[in-house]
Each structure stands twice: as C-alpha cells, then as structure tokens.
SELUMPA-301811 format. One record per residue (C-alpha): residue in three letters; x negated, y negated, z; residue number from 1. Coordinates in Angstrom, 2 decimals, padded with zeros to 5 digits, always signed. Layout:
BEGIN
- rest; east; north; up; nr
- ALA; X; Y; Z; NUM $
...
END
This chain:
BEGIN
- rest; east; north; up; nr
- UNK; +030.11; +058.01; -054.88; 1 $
- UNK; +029.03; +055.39; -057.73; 2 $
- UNK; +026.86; +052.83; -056.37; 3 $
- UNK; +027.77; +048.99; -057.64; 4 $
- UNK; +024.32; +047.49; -058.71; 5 $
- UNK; +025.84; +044.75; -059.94; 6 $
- UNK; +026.98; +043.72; -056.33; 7 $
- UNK; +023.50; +044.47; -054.51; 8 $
- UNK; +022.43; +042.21; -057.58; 9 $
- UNK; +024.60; +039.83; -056.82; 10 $
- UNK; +024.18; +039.52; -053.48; 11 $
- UNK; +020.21; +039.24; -053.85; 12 $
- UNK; +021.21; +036.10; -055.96; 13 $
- UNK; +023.76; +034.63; -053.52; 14 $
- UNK; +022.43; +035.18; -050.43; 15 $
- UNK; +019.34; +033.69; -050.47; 16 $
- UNK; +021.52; +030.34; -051.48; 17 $
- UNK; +023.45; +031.38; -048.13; 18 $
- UNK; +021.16; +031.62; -045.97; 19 $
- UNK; +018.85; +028.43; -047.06; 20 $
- UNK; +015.45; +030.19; -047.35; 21 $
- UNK; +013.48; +027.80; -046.50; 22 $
- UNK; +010.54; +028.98; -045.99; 23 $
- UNK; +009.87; +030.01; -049.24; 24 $
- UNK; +011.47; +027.44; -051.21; 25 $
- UNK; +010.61; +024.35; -048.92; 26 $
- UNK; +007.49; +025.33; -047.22; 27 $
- UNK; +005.75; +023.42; -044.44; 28 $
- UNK; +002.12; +023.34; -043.69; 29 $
- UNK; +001.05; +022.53; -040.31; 30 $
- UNK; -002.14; +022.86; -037.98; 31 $
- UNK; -001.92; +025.57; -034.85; 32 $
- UNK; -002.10; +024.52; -031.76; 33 $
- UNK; -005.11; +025.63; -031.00; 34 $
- UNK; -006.99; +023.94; -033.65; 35 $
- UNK; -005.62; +020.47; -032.68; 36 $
- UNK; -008.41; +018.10; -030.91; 37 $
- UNK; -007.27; +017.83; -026.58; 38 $
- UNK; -007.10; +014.00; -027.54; 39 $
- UNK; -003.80; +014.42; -029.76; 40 $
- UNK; -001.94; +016.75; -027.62; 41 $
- UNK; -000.96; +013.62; -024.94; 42 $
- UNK; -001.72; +013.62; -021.50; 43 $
- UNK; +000.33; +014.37; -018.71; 44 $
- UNK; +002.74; +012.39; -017.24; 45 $
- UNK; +003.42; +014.63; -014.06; 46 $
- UNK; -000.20; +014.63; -012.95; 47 $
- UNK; +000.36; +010.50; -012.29; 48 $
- UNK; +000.68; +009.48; -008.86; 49 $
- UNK; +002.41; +006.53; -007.43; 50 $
- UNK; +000.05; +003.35; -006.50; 51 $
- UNK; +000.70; +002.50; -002.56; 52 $
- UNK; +003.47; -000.12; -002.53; 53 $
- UNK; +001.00; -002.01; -000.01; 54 $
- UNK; -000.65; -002.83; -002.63; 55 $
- UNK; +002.48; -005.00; -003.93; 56 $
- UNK; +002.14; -006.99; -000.85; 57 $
- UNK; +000.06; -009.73; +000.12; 58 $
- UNK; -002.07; -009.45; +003.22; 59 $
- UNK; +000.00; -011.23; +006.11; 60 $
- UNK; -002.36; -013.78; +008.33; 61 $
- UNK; -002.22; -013.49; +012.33; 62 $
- UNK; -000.75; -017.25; +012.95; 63 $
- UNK; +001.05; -019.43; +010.10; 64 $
- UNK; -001.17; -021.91; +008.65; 65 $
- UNK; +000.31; -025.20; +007.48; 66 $
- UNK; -000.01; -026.56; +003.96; 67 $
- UNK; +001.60; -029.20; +001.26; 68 $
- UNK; +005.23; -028.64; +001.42; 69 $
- UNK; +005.64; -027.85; +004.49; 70 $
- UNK; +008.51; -029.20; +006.94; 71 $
- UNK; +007.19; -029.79; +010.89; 72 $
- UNK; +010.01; -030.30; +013.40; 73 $
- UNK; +008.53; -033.34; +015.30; 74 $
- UNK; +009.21; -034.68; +018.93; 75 $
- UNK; +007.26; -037.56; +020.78; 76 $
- UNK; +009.42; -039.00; +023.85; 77 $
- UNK; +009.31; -042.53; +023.85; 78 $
- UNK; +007.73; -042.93; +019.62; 79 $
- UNK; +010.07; -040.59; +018.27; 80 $
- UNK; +012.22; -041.90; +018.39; 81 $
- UNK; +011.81; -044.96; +019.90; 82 $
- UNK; +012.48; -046.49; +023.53; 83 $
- UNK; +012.55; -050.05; +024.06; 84 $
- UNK; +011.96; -049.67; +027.26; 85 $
- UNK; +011.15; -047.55; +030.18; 86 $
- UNK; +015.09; -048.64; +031.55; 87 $
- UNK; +017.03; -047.10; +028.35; 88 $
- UNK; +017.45; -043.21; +028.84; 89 $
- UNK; +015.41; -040.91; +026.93; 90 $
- UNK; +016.93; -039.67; +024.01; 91 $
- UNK; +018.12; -035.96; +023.21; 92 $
- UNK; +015.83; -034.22; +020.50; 93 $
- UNK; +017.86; -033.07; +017.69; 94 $
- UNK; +017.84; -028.88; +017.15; 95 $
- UNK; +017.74; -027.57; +013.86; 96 $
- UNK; +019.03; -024.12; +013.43; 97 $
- UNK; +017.13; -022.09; +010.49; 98 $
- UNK; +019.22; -020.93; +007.25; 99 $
- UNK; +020.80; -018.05; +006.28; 100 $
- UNK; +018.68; -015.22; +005.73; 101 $
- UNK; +015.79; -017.04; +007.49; 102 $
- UNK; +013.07; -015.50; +010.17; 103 $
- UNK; +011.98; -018.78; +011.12; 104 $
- UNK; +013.54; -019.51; +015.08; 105 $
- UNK; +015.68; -022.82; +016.10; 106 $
- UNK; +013.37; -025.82; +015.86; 107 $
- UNK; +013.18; -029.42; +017.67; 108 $
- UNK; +012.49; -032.66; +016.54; 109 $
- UNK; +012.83; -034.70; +013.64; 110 $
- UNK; +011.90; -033.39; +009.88; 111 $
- UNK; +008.76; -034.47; +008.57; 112 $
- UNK; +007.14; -033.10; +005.38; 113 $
- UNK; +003.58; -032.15; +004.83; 114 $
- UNK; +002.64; -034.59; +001.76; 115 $
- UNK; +000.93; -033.38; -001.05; 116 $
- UNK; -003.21; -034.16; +000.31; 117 $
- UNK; -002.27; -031.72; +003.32; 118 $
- UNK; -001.55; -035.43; +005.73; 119 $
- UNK; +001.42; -035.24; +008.39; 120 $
- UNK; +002.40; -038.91; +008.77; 121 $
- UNK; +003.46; -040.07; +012.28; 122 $
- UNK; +004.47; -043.42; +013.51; 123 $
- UNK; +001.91; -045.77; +015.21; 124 $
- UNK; -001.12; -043.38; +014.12; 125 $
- UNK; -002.99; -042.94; +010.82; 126 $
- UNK; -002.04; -039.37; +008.87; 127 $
- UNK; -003.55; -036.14; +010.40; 128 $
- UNK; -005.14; -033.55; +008.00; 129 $
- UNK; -003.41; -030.60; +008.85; 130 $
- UNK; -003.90; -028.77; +005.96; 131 $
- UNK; -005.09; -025.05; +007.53; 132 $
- UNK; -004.00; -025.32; +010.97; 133 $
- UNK; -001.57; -023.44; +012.94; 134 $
- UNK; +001.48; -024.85; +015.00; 135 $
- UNK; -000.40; -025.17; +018.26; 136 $
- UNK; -003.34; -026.82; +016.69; 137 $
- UNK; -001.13; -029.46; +015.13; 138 $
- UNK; +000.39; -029.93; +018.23; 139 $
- UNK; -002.94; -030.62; +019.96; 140 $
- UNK; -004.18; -032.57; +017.25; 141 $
- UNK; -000.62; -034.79; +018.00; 142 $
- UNK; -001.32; -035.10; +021.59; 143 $
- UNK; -005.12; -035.75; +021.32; 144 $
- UNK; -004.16; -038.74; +019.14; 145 $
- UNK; -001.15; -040.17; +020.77; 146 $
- UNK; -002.52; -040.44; +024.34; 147 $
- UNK; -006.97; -039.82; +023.95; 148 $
- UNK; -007.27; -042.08; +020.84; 149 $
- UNK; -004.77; -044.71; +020.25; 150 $
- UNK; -003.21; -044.58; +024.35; 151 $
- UNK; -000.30; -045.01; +022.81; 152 $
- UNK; +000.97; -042.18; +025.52; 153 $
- UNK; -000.33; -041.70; +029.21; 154 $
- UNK; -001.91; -038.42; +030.07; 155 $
- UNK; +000.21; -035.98; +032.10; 156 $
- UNK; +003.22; -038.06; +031.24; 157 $
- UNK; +003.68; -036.87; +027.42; 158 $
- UNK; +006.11; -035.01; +026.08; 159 $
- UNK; +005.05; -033.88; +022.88; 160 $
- UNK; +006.97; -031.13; +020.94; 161 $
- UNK; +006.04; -029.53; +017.25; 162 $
- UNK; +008.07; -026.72; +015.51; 163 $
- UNK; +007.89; -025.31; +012.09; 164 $
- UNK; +011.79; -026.36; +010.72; 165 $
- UNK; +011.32; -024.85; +006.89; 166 $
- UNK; +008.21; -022.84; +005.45; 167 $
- UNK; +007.23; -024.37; +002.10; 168 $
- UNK; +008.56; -022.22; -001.18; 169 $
- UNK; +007.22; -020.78; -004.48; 170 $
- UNK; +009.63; -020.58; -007.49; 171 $
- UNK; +009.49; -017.93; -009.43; 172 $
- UNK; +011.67; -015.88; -012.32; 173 $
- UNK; +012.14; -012.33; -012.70; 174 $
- UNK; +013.53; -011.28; -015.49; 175 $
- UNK; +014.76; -007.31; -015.74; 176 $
- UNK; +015.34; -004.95; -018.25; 177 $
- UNK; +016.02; -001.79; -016.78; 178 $
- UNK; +019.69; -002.82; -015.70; 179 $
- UNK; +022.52; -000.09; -016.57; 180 $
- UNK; +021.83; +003.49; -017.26; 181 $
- UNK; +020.48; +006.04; -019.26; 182 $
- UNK; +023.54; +008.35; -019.53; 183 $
- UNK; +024.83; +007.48; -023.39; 184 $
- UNK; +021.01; +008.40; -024.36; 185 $
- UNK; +021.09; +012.13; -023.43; 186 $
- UNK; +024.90; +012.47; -024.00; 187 $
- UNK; +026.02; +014.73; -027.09; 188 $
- UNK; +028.95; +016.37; -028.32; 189 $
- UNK; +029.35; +018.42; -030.76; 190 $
- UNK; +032.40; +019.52; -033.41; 191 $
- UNK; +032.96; +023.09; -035.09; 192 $
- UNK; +030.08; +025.02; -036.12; 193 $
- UNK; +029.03; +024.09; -039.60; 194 $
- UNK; +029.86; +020.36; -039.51; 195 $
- UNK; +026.71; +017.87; -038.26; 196 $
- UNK; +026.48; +017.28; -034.48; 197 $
- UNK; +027.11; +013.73; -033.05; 198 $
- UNK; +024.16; +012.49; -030.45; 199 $
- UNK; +024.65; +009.38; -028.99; 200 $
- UNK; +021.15; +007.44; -029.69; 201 $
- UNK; +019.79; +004.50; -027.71; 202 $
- UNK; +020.05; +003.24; -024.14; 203 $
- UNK; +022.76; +001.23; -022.60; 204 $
- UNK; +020.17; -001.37; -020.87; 205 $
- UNK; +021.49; -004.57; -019.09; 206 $
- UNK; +019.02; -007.50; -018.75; 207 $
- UNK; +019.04; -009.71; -015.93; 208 $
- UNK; +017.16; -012.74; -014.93; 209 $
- UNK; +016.83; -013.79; -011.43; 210 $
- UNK; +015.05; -017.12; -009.38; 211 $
- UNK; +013.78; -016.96; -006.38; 212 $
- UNK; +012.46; -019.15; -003.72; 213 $
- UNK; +009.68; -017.32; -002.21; 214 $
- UNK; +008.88; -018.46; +001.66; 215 $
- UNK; +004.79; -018.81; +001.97; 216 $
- UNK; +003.32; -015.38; +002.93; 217 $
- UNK; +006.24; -013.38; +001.13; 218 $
- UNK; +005.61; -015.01; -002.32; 219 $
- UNK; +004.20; -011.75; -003.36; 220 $
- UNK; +005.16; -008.87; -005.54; 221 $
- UNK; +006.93; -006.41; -002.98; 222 $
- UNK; +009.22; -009.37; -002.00; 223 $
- UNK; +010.33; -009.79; -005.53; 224 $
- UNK; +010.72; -006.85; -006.01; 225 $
- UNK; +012.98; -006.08; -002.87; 226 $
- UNK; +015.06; -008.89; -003.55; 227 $
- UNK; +015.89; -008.29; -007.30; 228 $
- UNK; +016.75; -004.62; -007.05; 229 $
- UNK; +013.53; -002.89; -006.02; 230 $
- UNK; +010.62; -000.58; -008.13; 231 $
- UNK; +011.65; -000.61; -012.01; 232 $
- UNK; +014.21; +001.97; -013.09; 233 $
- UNK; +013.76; +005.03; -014.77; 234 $
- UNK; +014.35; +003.40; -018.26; 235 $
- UNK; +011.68; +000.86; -017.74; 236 $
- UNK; +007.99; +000.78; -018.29; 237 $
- UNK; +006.34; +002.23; -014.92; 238 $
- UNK; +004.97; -001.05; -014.77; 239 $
- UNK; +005.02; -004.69; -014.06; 240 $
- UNK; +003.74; -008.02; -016.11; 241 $
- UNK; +002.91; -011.06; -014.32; 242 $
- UNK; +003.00; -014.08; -016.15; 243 $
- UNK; +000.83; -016.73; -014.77; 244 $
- UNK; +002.06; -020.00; -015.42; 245 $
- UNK; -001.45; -021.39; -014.22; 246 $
- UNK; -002.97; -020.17; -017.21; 247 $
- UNK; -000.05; -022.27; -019.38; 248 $
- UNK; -001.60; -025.45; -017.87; 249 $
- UNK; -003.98; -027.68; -019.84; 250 $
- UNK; -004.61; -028.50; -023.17; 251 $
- UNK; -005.80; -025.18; -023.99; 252 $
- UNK; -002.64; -023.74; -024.26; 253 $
- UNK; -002.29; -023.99; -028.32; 254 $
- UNK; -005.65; -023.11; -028.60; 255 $
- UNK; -005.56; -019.83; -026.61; 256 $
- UNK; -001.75; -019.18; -028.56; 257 $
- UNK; -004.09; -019.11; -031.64; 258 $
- UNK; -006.46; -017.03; -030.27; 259 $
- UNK; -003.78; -014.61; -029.10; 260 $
- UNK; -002.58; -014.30; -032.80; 261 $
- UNK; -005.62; -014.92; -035.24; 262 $
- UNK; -007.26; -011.57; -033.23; 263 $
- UNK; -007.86; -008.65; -034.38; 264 $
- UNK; -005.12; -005.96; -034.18; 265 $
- UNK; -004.98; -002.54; -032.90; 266 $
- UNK; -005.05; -000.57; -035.76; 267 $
- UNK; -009.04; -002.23; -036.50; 268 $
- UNK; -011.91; -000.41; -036.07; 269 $
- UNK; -009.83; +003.24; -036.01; 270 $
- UNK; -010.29; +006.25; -037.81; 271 $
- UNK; -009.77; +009.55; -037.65; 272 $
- UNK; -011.05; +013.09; -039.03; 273 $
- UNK; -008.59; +015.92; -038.38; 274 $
- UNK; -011.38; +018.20; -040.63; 275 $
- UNK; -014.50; +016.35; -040.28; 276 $
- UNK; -014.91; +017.49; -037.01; 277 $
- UNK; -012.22; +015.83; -034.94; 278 $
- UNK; -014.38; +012.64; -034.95; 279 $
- UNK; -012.58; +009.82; -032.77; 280 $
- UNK; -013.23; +005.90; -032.52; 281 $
- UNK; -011.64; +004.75; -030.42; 282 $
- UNK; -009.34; +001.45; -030.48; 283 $
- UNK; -011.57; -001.76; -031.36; 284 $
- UNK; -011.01; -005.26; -031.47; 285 $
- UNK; -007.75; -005.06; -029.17; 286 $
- UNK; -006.81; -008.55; -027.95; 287 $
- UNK; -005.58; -009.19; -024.10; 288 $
- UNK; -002.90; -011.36; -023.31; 289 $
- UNK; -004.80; -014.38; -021.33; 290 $
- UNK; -001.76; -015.18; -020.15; 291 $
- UNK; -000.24; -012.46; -018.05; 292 $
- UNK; -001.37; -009.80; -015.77; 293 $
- UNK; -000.12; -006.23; -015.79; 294 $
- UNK; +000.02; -004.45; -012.26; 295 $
- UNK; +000.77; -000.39; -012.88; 296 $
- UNK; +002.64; +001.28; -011.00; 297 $
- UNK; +001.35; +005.18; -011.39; 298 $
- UNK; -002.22; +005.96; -011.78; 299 $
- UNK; -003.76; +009.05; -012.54; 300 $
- UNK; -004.79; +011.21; -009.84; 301 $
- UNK; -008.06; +010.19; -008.42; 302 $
- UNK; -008.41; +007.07; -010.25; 303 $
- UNK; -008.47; +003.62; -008.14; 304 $
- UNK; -005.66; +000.89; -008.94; 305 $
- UNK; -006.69; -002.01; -010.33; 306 $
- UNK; -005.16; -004.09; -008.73; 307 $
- UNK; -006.65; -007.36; -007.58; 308 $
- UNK; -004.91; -009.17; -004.55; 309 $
- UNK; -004.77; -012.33; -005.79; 310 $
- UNK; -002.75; -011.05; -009.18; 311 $
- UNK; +000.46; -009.60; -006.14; 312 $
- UNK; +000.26; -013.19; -004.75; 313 $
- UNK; +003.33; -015.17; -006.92; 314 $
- UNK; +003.27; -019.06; -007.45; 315 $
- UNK; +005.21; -021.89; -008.29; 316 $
- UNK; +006.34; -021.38; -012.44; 317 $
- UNK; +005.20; -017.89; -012.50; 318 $
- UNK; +007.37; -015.10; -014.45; 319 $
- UNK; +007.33; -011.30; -013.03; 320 $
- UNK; +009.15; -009.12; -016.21; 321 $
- UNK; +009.70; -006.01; -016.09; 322 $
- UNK; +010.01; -004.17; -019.47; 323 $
- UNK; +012.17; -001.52; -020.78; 324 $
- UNK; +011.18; +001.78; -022.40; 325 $
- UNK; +013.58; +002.22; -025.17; 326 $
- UNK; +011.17; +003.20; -027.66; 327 $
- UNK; +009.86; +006.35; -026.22; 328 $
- UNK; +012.44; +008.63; -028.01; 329 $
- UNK; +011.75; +012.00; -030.01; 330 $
- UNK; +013.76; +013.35; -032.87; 331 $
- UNK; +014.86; +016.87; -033.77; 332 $
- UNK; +015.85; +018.11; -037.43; 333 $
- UNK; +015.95; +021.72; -039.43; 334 $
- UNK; +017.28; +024.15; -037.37; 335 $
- UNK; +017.97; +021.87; -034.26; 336 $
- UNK; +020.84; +019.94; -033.84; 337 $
- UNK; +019.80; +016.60; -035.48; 338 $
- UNK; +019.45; +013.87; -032.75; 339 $
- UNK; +017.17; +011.27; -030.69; 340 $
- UNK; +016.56; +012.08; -027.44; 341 $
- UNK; +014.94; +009.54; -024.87; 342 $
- UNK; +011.53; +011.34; -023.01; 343 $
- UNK; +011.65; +011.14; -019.45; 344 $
- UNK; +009.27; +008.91; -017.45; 345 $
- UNK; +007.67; +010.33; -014.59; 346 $
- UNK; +007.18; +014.22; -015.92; 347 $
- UNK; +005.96; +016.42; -018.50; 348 $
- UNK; +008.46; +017.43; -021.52; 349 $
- UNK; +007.34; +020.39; -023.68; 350 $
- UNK; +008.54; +021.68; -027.08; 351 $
- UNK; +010.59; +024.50; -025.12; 352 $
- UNK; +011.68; +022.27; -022.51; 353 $
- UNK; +012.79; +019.65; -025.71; 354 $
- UNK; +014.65; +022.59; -027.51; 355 $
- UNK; +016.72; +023.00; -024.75; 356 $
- UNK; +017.37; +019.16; -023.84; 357 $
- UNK; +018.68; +019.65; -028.12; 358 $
- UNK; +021.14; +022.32; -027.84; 359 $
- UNK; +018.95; +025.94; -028.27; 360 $
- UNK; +016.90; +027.27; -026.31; 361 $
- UNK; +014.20; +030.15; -027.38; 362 $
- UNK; +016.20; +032.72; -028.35; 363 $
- UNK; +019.47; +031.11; -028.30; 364 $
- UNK; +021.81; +030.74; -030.56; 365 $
- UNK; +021.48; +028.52; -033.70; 366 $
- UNK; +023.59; +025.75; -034.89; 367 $
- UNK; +024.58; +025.96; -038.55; 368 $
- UNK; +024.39; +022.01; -038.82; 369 $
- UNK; +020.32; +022.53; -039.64; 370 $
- UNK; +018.68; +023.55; -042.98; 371 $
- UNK; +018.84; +027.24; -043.52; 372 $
- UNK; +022.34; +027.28; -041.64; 373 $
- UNK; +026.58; +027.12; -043.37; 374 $
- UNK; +028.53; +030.12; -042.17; 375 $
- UNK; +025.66; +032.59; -042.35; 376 $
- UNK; +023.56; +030.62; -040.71; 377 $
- UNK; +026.81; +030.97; -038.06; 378 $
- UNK; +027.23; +034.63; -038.11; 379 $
- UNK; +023.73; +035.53; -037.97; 380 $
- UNK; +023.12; +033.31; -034.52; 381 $
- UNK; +026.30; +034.63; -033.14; 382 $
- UNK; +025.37; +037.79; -031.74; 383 $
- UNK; +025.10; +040.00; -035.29; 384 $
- UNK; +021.39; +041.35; -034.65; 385 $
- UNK; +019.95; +038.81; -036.72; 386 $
- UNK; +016.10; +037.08; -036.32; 387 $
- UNK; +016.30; +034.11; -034.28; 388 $
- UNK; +013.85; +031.40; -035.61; 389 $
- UNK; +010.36; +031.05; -034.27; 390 $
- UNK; +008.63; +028.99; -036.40; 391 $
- UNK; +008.50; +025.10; -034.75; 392 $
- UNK; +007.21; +022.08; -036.58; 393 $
- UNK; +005.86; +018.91; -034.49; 394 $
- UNK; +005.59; +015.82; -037.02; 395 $
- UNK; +003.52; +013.68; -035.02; 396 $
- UNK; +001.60; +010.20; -035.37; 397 $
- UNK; -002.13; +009.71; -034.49; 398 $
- UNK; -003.59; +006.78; -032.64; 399 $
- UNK; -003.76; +004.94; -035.64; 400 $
- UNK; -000.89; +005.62; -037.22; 401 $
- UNK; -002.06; +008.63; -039.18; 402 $
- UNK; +000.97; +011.48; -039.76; 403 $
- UNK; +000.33; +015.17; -039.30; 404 $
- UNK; +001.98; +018.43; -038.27; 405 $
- UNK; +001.32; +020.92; -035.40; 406 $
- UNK; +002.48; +024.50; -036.40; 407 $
- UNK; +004.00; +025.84; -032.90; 408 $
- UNK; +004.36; +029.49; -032.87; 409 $
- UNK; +007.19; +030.17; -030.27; 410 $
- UNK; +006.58; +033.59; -029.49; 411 $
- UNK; +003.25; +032.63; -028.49; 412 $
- UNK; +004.21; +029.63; -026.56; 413 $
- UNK; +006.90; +031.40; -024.70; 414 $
- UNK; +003.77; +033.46; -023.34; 415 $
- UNK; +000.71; +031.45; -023.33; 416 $
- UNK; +001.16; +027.88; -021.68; 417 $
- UNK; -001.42; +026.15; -023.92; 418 $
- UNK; +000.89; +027.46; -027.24; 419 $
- UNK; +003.71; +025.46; -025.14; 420 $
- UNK; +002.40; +021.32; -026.16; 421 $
- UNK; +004.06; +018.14; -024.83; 422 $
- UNK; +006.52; +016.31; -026.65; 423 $
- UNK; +005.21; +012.44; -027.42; 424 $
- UNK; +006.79; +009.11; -027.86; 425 $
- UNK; +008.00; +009.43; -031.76; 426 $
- UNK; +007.56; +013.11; -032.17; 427 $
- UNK; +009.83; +015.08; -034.51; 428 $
- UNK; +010.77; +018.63; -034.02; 429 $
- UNK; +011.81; +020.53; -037.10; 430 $
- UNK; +012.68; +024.29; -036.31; 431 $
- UNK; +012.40; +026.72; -038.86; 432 $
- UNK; +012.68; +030.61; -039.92; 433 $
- UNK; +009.60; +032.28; -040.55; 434 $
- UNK; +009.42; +034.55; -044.04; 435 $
- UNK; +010.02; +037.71; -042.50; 436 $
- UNK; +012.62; +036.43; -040.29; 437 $
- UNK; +014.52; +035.57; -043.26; 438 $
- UNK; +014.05; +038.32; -044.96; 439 $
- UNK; +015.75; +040.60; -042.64; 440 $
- UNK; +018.72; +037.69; -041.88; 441 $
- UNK; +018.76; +038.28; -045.83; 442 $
- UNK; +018.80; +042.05; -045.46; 443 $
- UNK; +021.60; +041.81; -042.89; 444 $
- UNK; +023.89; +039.56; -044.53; 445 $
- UNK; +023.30; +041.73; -047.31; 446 $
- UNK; +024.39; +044.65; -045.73; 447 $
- UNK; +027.19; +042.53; -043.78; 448 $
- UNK; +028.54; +041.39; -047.51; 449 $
- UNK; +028.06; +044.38; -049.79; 450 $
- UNK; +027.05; +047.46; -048.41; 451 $
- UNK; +030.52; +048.22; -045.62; 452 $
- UNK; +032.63; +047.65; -048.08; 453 $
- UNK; +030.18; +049.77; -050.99; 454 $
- UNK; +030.67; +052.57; -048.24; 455 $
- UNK; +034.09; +052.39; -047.29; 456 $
- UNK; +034.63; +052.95; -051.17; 457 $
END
C-alpha cells in the first residue's frame, strides 16, 4: 500500500489552522492560584449574615409624648365651646373619626395644634408647655389650670376631655432602584454551532420614587421600608443610604460640596507588589460623604453592625435611596461562549460554578464560537475522543486598578477546593487548550482527515 506523504504533510499544515492552536501561537501567561496573595482572591459573600431587622426600627416609648405638630382633640364644657349661661343646654362635643390606614382611636373635642415652641393654646388661660408630656398629663395640666389657677371651672363640676386627633408627620422620599427583574441578565440563546452566541447583557431595572408621611414613632427605617416594597431586591446593593437633609442646612453647604470634590480620591496612596512580596497599602485618603449615612444590611459573621439608632430614625426632608448593582457583572471569552453575566448577591460564585452559568461545564462540550473552535473545534467537543480544555484564564483588576491574570488549572480545581477561586465584580474568564491537549485534538483530526481514507485505499 503506498503511503501519501504529501497528505500527512498537508494535513500537519492545515490542521493546526483548523483547530486554532492557541496555545502556541497566542500564548497567555498567568500566576497559579496558589501563588496569588489571600487579599486578591475576594472574600466570601455566603459567609455574610443578615443584620436583625430590629435594628431598622426605632425603639417604641411606653406612652406617646406630645411635641410641635401635634393635633390634641380638646373638650372643656362650658369654655369650649362656650355657654352663655348656665340656662342654654350644654353642647354635644364633636367626634373625629381617625383616617384611613390610621391606629390612632375616635377622638373628642375640637382640633387644636401644638405650635411650634411646644405651647397648646386654650381660651381664657395663657399657653401650656406641653412639649414631652403624655395625654393624661396634658389633661391634668388642663384641669389644674382651668379650675386650681384661674377658677375659671368649679371643682367636681368639670368636664374636661383631651384626645390625640392626628400624630404629627415626617416627610420623607425614597427613591428605588431595584424595581423589575433580573431575568434578561442571565437569559441566552444561542444559534448553530460555529456562529457567535447571543447573551442578553444588562439588567431590566425600574426606578421608583416614593413620599411618605411618616406618623411620629414609625418615622424610622423598617416603616419605609415596609411601605415602599420591603428589604432591597436582589439586583440592588445589600444596602441602604440615608441622606440627611440636616446636614444640607446652613451656609456650609457649598463649602462641604467643595470639600466632597477637591479630596483626595481612591486610587491615592495605593500600590501594589505582585513580586515584591505581595506588599499591600491599603486605600488612603478616601473621602466620606458628610452628607449621607449608609446602614448595611449583611455583615460578616461575628462582626457587630454599625448601626447607630439615631441614623434608623427618618426626619422631615430626608432621602432613603436604595442603589442598584448593575455593575457587578463578569465576562467570558476564548473557549466560552462570549457573554456578561450578572454575579449573584448573597452567595459565593466560583470559576466552575461561572463555566456552567456560560454554557460548559468541566468536561462538557465546547462551543465552536471561541478561539481555537470552526467545525473542528465542533467535531472534536462532540463526542469524537478528543481533549476537552483545561487550561482557565481569570483577567482580573487589583484594588487599584492594576490588571493581572490567575492561571486556573481545572483538573486541579475540580479536586482541590482552594484550585476552585471566586469569580469578582469585572472578572474575565478566557478558557483555553493546553499544548498537549492540542496536540492530540491535532493528532485526531489528523487521523479523522487523512489517515481513514489513506487506509481504506
């Protein structure tokens, strides 16, 4: 049987261009796993706890204490309102029935608003402070002055009735911007093998802006929470920002706006040494916003919320936003389909777990869309005996913006569980054939192209 050379030669030309080769005519470098410093390989997300929702929610006081803004229901037989004389019948006290959605029980009397210094102004009397006291003690404080100081009432004869008719309010806006969902990020479809595969990219997020009255002693963050949808959805920050108009008062505002933005940024005062011996500074010369507070939501385990209990209570002007999360994304490229896929909040992602959420799996078939793939690319993930690619590549950014590459070996990682590294906000995943592996996918196709048909002849 004469043996065509000239084939075999031609097919040690041609299928190299088939195949892609990558690896030896595009190499990437990249640092293993296990030489990468603990501080670039992310933390856990799973390990986070959620932060007691009491904490949202402002400590409730025994009795309701009166203050500016406040409506009293107000009955005095005989001053309020007023008899002419002891002849002309006593008049029927009006009864106020609380609004919708209200706690607040049916009241008596005739409205009159706490002014502004805390005084209740009555008829015939001077203005009571009642700034601080309860119901009953306003009520006393009524009686004591109506018949012990001025005599304007006898004793035993007095008829003296005082009601809370409407609590006093707190405005506030909350402004969302987790509305809608999540679906059209992790959606994908794909065509025939060998054209590119289409992934839907981005979120479908509705904002929404909301304002609330706020009764006193439910002015806090729980309420506004409750009322606008509850805890922030899974494509928003796991987080809340308070923005306290208090600190927008004054004069001061332009000059703390200029403070805000003449500061330093984040990327001062960083460095990094990936050789050097993985020496670390750590963020300097970061600038807080004076303006707002932020109140998280998970907390690692162990660690104590800070949370103060004044920064829950809401007031008048203030701004609760709640932020989306459409940023943290990772890509995939090479031998993955090509994509952006959002990273999920409240658990732990790795680079198997991210191969998967692409289209292949370890082990799986590969799409010929990637580099290295066309229609042998096709035949040798479809079940012909060929080397499935091992070789993954995580581009990823430092803390100071600072590029480099982890070299993930995935027959390691689908054994050892430190090989198997998170995914991070931003990462890129570029999966690749190692040499050997495309040597025998070159041996194959070789075989596959040339050497039947050499045999059949």
């Amino acid at each position: 049987m004469n043996f065509n050379w000239k084939g075999v030669l031609l097919a040690a030309v041609l299928t190299p261009m088939l195949t892609g080769c990558t690896s030896f005519f595009a190499p990437i470098s990249g640092v293993p796993v296990n030489q990468i410093p603990p501080q670039l390989l992310g933390e856990k997300r799973a390990d986070y706890i959620n932060v007691p929702l009491a904490l949202l929610r402002m400590e409730q006081p025994e009795d309701y204490l009166i203050d500016e803004g406040d409506i009293l229901g107000i009955y005095i037989e005989g001053v309020m309102p007023p008899q002419a004389n002891e002849d002309q019948p006593v008049a029927i006290p009006p009864v106020h029935f609380p609004e919708e959605g209200s706690d607040l029980p049916p009241s008596v009397g005739f409205p009159i608003p706490v002014r502004d210094d805390g005084t209740l102004p009555l008829p015939l009397i001077e203005p009571l402070d009642v700034r601080g006291k309860t119901i009953t003690e306003v009520e006393n404080m009524v009686r004591k002055a109506y018949v012990d100081d001025e005599k304007i009432l006898r004793k035993g004869r007095d008829r003296i009735l005082v009601s809370l008719m409407r609590e006093r309010t707190q405005r506030v806006i909350v402004i969302r911007e987790d509305g809608g969902s999540n679906d059209a990020a992790i959606a994908g479809g794909s065509r025939q093998f060998g054209n590119a595969q289409e992934v839907i990219s981005g979120t479908e997020r509705q904002g929404a802006g909301y304002t609330l009255d706020m009764p006193a002693y439910k002015n806090d963050l729980m309420h506004a929470l409750a009322e606008t949808g509850g805890l922030p959805g899974l494509n928003a920050k796991s987080e809340v920002k308070v923005l306290k108009a208090s600190r927008f008062k004054g004069k001061n505002r332009e000059e703390m706006m200029m403070q805000l933005f003449a500061g330093r940024g984040p990327m001062d005062g960083c460095c990094f040494d990936m050789c050097g011996g993985c020496g670390m500074v750590g963020v300097e010369g970061m600038v807080e916003d004076p303006f707002s507070v932020t109140i998280p939501l998970r907390v690692r385990p162990g660690e104590m919320p800070q949370i103060d209990p004044a920064d829950v209570i809401l007031e008048d002007g203030d701004i609760v936003y709640i932020e989306a999360r459409d940023t943290e994304v990772f890509y995939t490229g090479g031998l993955l389909p090509g994509g952006q896929y959002p990273l999920p909040r409240d658990y732990d992602l790795d680079v198997i777990g991210a191969m998967s959420v692409a289209g292949t799996g370890l082990g799986g078939s590969v799409q010929g869309s990637g580099s290295g793939g066309g229609a042998a690319g096709a035949l040798l993930g479809g079940g012909f005996g060929g080397a499935t690619p091992t070789q993954l590549y995580v581009m990823r950014k430092g803390p100071c913006g600072q590029e480099f590459t982890i070299a993930v070996d995935l027959k390691k990682a689908y054994n050892n569980p430190n090989e198997k590294i998170l995914v991070q906000p931003g990462d890129t995943l570029i999966l690749r054939y190692k040499p050997h592996e495309e040597a025998l996918n070159f041996g194959i196709v070789a075989f596959f192209t040339y050497g039947i048909r050499e045999l059949f002849n």
